[in-house]
C-alpha positions as CSV (number, residue, x, y, z in Angstrom):
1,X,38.2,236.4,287.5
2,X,40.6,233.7,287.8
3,X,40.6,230.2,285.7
4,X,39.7,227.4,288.2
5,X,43.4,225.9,287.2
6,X,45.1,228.9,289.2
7,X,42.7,229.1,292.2
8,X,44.3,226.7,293.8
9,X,47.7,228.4,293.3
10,X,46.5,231.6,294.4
11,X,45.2,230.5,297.4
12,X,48.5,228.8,299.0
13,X,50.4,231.2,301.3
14,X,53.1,232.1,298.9
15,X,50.3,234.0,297.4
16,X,48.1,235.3,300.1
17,X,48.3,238.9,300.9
18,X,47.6,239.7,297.3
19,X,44.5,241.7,296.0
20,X,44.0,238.2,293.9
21,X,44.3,235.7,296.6
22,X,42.2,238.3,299.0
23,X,39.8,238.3,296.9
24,X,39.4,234.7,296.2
25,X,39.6,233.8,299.7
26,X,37.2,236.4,300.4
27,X,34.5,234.6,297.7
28,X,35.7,231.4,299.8
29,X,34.5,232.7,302.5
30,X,31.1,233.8,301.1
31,X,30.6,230.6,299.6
32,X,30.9,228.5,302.5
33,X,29.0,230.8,304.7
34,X,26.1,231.1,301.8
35,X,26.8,234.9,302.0
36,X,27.5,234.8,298.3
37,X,24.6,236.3,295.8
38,X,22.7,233.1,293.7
39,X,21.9,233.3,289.8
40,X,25.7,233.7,287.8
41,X,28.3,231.7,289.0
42,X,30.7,233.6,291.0
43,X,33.9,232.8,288.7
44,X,34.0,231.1,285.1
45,X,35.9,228.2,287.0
46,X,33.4,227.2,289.3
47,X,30.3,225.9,287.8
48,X,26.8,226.8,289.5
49,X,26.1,223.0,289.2
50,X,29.2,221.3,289.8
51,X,30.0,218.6,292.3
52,X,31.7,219.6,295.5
53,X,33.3,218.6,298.5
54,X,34.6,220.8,301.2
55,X,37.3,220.0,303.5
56,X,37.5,221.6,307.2
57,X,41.5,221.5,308.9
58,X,42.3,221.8,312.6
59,X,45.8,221.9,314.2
60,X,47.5,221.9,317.2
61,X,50.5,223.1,315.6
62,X,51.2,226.9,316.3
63,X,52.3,227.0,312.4
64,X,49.9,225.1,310.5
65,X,49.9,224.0,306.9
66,X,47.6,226.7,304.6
67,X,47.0,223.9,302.3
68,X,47.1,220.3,301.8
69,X,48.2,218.3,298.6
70,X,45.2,218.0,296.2
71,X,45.6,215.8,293.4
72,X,46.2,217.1,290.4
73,X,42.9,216.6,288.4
74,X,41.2,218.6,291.3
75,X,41.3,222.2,291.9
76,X,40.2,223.5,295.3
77,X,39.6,227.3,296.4
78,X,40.9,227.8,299.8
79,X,39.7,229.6,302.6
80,X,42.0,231.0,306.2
81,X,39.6,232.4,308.7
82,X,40.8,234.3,311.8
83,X,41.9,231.4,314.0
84,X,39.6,230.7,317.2
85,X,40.1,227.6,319.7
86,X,39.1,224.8,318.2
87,X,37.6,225.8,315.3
88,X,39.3,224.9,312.0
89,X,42.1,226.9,310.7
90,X,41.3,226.4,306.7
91,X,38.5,225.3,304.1
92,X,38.4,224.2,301.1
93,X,35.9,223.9,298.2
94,X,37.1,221.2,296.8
95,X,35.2,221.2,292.5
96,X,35.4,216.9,292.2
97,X,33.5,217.3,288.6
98,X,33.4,213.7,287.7
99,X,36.0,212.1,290.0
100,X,34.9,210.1,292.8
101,X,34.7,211.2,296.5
102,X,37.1,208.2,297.5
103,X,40.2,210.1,294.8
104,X,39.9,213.4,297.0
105,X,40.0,211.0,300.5
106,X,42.9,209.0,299.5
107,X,45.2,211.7,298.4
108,X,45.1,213.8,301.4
109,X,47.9,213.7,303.7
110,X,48.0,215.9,307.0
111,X,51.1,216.1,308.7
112,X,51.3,214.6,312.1
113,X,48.8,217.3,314.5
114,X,46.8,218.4,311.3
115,X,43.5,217.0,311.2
116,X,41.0,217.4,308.0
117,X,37.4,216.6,307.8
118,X,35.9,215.3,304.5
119,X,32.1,216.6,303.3
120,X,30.1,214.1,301.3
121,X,29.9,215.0,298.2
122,X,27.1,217.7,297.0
123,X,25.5,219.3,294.0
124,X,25.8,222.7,293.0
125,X,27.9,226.0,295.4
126,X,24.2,226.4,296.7
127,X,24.9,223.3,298.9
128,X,28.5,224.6,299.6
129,X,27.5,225.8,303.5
130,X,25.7,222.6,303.7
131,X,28.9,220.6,302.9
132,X,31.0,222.9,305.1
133,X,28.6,221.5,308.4
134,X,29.6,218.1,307.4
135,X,32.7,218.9,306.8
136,X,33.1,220.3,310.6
137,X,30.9,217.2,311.9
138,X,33.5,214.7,310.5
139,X,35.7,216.6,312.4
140,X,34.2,216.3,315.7
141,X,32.5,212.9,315.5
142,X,36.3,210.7,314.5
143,X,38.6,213.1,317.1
144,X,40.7,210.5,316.8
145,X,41.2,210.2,312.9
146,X,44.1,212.4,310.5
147,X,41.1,212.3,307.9
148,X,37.6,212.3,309.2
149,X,35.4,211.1,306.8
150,X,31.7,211.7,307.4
151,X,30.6,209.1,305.2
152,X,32.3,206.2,307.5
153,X,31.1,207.6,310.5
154,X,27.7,208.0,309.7
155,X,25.9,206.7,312.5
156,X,28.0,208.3,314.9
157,X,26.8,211.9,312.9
158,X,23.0,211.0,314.2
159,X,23.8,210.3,317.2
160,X,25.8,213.7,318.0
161,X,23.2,215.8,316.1
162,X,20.3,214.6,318.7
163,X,22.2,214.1,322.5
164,X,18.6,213.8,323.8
165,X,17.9,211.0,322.2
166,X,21.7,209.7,322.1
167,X,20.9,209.5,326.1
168,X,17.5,207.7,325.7
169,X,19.2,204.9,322.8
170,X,22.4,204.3,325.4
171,X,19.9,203.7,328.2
172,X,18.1,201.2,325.8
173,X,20.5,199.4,324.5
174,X,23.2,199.8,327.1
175,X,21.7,200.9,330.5
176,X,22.4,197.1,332.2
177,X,26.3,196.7,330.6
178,X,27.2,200.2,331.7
179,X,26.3,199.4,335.5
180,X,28.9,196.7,335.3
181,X,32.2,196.6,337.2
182,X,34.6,198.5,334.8
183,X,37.0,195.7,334.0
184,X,33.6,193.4,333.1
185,X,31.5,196.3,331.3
186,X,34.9,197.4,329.0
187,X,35.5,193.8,328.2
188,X,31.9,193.4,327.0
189,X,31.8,196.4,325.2
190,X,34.5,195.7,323.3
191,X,33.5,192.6,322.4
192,X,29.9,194.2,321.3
193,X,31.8,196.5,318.7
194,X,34.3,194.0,317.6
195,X,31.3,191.4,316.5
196,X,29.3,194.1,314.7
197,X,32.8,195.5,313.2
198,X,33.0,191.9,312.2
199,X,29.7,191.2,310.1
200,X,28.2,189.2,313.0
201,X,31.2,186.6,312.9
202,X,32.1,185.4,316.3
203,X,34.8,184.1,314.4
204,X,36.5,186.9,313.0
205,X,35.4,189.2,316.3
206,X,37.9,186.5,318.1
207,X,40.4,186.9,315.7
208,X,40.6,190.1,316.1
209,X,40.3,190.6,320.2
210,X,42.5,186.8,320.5
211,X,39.5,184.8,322.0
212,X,38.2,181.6,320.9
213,X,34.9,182.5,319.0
214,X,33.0,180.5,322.2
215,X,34.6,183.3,324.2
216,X,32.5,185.6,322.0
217,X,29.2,183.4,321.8
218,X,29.4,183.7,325.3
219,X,29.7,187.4,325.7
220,X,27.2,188.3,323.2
221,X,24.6,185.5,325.1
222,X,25.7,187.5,328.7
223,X,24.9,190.8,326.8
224,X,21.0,189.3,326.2
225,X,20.5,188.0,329.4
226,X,21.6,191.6,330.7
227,X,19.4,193.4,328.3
228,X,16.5,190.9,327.5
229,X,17.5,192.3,323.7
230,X,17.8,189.6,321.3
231,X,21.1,190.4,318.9
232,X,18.9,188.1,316.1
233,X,16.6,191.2,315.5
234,X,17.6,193.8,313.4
235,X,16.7,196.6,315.4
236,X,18.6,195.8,318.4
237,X,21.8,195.2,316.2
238,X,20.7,199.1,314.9
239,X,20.0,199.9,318.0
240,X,23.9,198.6,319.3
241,X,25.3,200.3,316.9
242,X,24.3,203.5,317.5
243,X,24.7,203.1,321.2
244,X,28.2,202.1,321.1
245,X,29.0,205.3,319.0
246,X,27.1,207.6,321.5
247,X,29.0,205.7,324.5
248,X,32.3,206.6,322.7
249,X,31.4,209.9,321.9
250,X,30.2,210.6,325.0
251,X,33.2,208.8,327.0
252,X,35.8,211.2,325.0
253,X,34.6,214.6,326.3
């Protein structure tokens, strides 16, 4: 079996069509599908208890990258499935062993129409197919993103798991806005997002849209009167939030 300092290596293109790299991108695959048998670890590089992250690539590029650049106190054991529309290209099982989630995150580096999404970190290979869901979630939850991390899009993860109640939340918190004219519903929506991107500072939400922070008081006392929500109570600003991401979600299909 191959040290987990040469996985990487092996996996890249130059080396694929070898009986090594076959075979590790064949264990690859059986990790990140759970295929592969518990109990001894499948090589002496990849510990049964380490601490992983998987990454999930898409491309529009007929000739996509096989890799991306890892850095160099990580070691990732890559896998190529049999492209399909829209599904991603390449996975990675990324070992982080005592580095931080953020080291893998900031290193990576698609080229322009390469997208990768970015597991949270898990325990042990056993939660490898677990970490290749998120992986695949990130993806389709930040469409707009080079590196989709599921971590910072969170509550837009819950709401695209449950479209039911993604429905039911955006009628709740929404329903009222929504039925605007579209120039008058856009321009309150955007001032919804920028507040709670903002902390809850009218301030800073005008800042960043060019209003006077009045011009967002105003907006955010329109938004109650529409909704008979009040934006002091916690669970109408939880409520928002997820609202907002279901409305964007929904709106880019």
């Amino acid at each position: 079996m191959a040290p987990l300092s040469v996985l990487s290596t092996l996996s890249t293109a130059s080396a694929r069509g070898s009986a090594a790299a076959d075979h590790l991108d064949q264990l690859a695959a059986a990790l990140l599908s759970g295929a592969a048998a518990p109990g001894e670890p499948p090589t002496p590089g990849l510990p049964e208890d380490g601490t992983y992250a998987v990454l999930a690539l898409t491309s529009v590029l007929q000739q996509p990258p096989d890799t991306l650049e890892l850095p160099d106190a990580l070691s990732a054991l890559w896998h190529h499935p049999v492209r399909a529309g829209g599904r991603p290209h390449a996975y990675a099982i990324v070992l982080l062993g005592t580095a931080p989630l953020d080291d893998l995150v900031r290193a990576l580096d698609p080229p322009p129409g390469t997208r990768a999404g970015v597991s949270a970190a898990v325990r042990g290979l056993a939660a490898v197919p677990r970490a290749r869901e998120l992986a695949e979630r990130a993806l389709r939850v930040s469409p707009d993103e080079p590196v989709a991390v599921l971590a910072e899009r969170l509550p837009a993860a819950l709401v695209a798991d449950s479209p039911d109640l993604a429905a039911l939340i955006l009628a709740r918190a929404l329903g009222p806005v929504l039925e605007l004219p579209d120039a008058d519903r856009d321009s309150l929506l955007n001032t919804l997002r920028a507040w709670l991107e903002s902390g809850g500072s009218t301030k800073r939400a005008g800042d960043r849209l060019f209003y006077h922070p009045n011009t967002v008081l105003n907006r955010l006392r329109r938004y109650e009167h529409l909704t008979g929500r009040v934006l002091a109570d916690p669970t109408t600003v939880v409520e928002l939030t997820l609202a907002l991401e279901a409305h964007r979600l929904t709106t880019r299909r």
